[in-house]
C-alpha positions in Angstrom: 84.7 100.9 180.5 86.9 99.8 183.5 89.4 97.3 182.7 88.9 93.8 183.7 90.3 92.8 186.7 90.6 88.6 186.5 90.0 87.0 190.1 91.4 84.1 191.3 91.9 81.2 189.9 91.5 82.5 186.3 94.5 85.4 187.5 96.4 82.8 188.0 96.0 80.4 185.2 96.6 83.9 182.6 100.0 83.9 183.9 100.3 79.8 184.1 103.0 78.7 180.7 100.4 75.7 180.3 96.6 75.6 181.0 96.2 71.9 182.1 93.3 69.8 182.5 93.1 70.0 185.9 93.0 73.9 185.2 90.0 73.5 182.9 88.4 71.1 185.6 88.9 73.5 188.1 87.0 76.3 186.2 84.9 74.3 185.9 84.2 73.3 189.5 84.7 77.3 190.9 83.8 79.4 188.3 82.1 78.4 185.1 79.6 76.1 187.1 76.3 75.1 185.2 73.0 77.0 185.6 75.6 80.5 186.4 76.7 83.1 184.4 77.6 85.9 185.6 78.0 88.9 182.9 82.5 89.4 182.8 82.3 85.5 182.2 82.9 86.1 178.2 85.5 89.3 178.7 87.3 86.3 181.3 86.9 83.3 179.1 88.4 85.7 176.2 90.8 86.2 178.1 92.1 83.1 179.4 91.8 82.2 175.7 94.0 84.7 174.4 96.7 84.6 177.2 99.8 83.3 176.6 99.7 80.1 178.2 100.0 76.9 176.1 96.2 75.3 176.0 95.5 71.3 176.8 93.0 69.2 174.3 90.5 69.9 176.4 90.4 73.7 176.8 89.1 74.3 173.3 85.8 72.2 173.5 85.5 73.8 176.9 85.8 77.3 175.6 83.3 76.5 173.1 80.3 75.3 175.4 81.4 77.9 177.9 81.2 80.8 175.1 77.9 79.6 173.2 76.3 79.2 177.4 77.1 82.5 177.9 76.4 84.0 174.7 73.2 83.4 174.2 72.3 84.7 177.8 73.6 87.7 176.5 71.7 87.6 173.5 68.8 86.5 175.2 69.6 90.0 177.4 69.5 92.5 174.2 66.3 91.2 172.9 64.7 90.6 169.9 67.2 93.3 167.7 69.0 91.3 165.5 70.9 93.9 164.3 72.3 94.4 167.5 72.9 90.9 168.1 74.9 90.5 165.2 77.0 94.4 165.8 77.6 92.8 169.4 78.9 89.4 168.4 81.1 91.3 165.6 82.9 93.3 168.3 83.1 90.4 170.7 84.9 88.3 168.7 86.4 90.9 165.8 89.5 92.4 165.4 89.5 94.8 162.3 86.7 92.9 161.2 88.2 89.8 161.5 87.1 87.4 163.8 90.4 86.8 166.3 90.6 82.2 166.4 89.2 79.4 165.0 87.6 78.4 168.5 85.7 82.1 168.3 84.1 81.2 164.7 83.5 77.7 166.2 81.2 79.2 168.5 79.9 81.7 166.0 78.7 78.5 164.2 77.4 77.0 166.8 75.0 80.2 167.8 73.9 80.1 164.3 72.6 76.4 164.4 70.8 77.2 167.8 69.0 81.1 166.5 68.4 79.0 162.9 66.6 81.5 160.7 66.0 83.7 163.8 68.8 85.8 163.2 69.9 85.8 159.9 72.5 89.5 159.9 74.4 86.3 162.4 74.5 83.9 159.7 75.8 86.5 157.1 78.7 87.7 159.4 79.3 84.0 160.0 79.7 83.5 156.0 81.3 86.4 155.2 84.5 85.1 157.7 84.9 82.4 155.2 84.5 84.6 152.2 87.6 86.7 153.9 89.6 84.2 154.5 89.4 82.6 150.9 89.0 85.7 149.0 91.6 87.9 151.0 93.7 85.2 152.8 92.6 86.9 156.3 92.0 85.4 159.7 92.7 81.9 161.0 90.2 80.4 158.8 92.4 81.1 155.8 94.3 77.8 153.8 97.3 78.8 152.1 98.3 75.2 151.5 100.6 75.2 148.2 98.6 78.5 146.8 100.2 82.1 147.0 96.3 82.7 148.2 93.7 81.3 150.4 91.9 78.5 149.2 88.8 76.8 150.2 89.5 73.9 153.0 87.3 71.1 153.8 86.9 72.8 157.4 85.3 75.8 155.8 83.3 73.7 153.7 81.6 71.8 156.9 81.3 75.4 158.5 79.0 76.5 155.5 77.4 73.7 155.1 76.5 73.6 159.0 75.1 77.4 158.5 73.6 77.1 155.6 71.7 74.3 157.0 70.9 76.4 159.7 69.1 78.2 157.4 67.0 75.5 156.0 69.1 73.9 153.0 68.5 70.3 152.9 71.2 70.2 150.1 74.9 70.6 151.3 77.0 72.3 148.3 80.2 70.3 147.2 83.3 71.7 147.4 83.2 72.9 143.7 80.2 75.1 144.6 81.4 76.2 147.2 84.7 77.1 145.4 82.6 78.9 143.2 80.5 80.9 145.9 83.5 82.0 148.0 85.2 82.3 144.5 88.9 84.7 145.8 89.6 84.8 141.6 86.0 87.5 141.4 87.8 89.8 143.9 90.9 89.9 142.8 90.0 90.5 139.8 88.2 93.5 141.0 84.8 92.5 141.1 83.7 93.6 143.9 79.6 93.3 143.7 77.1 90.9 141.6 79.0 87.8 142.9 76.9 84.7 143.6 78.2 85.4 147.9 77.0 89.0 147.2 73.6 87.7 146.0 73.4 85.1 148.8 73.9 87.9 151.4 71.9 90.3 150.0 68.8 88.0 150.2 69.6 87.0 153.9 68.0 90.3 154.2 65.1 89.8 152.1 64.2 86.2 153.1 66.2 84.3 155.7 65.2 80.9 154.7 67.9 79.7 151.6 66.4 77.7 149.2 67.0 73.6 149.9 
C-alpha cells in the first residue's frame, strides 16, 4: 500500500504545534463536508489525530462524528461479514491489539450502539479493550489511580454499560459487577479461561442478544 500523501489543508495542520478551532472549522468547510466521504478520509483523520500538534476542545467530538460517518460507510462497503467487520476495525484502530486513544474506543462505542445486535464479534472486541486495560493495565483506557494495577473507572463502567445495552440489557451492572466481570485479580492469578468475561464472550457467539 502506497503511503498516504495528506493534501492541503490537512498537510498543513499535521505540522501546525496547535489544531485550533478555526482548523477544525475549516475541515469542516473543505474537506470533511456532510453527505462526502471519500475512502483516505479515515487514514487522514487518523492522522491528523495522531500528529503532534496540540488538539482544541473541539477536535475530539469532531473526530468522533467524522470517524463513526466514515466508518460505517466502510462497513456498509464490506458487507454483511461481520467477521471482517470486526478484523477491519481491529487493525484500524489497534496497535498490538490494543486500540491506540480513548477518542478511537469512543467511536468503537458508538458503532456498536448504531450495528446493535447486528454485529456482535464488534461488541466483543469493544469489551475485551476494557477487560485489557483492567486486567493487564494496557491501553488508554486503563486507571491506575492509587493501585499498582488497573482498576475499573467509572468511564469504563458507562462504556459497558452503553454496549451492553447495545446488546439488549435493560439492566446496567453496578460497578461491583462490573468489578467482578472485568475482575484483573482472575488473571493474575493465572486463570486464564472459565471467567464470567470469558463466558460472556463466548456466548456473543452463540446468541448476540445478552440477557436484560
Amino acid at each position: 500500500m502506497s503511503e498516504l500523501r495528506l493534501a492541503y489543508p490537512a498537510s498543513v495542520l499535521a505540522d501546525k504545534p496547535e489544531i485550533t478551532a478555526g482548523d477544525v472549522h475549516l475541515l469542516e468547510t473543505r474537506v470533511f463536508r456532510p453527505g462526502k466521504s471519500e475512502r483516505d478520509d479515515i487514514a487522514v483523520l487518523l492522522a491528523l489525530h495522531h500528529s503532534r500538534s496540540r488538539k482544541c476542545a473541539e477536535w475530539e467530538p469532531f473526530f468522533v462524528d467524522q470517524m463513526v460517518r466514515n466508518v460505517l460507510a466502510r462497513i456498509t462497503e464490506i458487507g454483511g461479514d461481520t467477521g471482517a467487520v470486526e478484523s477491519w476495525m481491529r487493525h484500524t484502530f489497534c496497535r498490538g491489539g490494543v486500540i491506540a486513544s480513548r477518542a478511537e474506543f469512543r467511536v468503537v462505542v458508538e458503532v456498536v450502539e448504531i450495528l446493535r445486535d447486528t454485529c456482535p464479534e464488534l461488541a466483543a472486541f469493544a469489551l475485551e479493550q476494557i477487560h485489557i486495560a483492567v486486567a493487564e493495565s494496557e491501553g488508554p483506557l486503563a486507571s491506575r489511580r492509587n493501585s499498582p494495577w488497573a482498576t475499573l473507572s467509572t468511564d469504563n463502567l458507562s462504556f459497558a454499560n452503553r454496549i451492553l445495552a447495545a446488546l439488549g440489557s435493560h439492566t446496567p451492572l453496578t460497578l461491583h459487577q462490573a468489578a467482578r466481570l472485568f475482575d484483573p485479580a482472575r488473571n493474575l492469578a493465572g486463570i486464564q479461561h472459565g471467567t464470567a468475561f470469558d463466558e460472556l464472550i463466548a456466548g456473543l457467539s452463540n446468541s448476540p442478544q445478552v440477557a436484560a
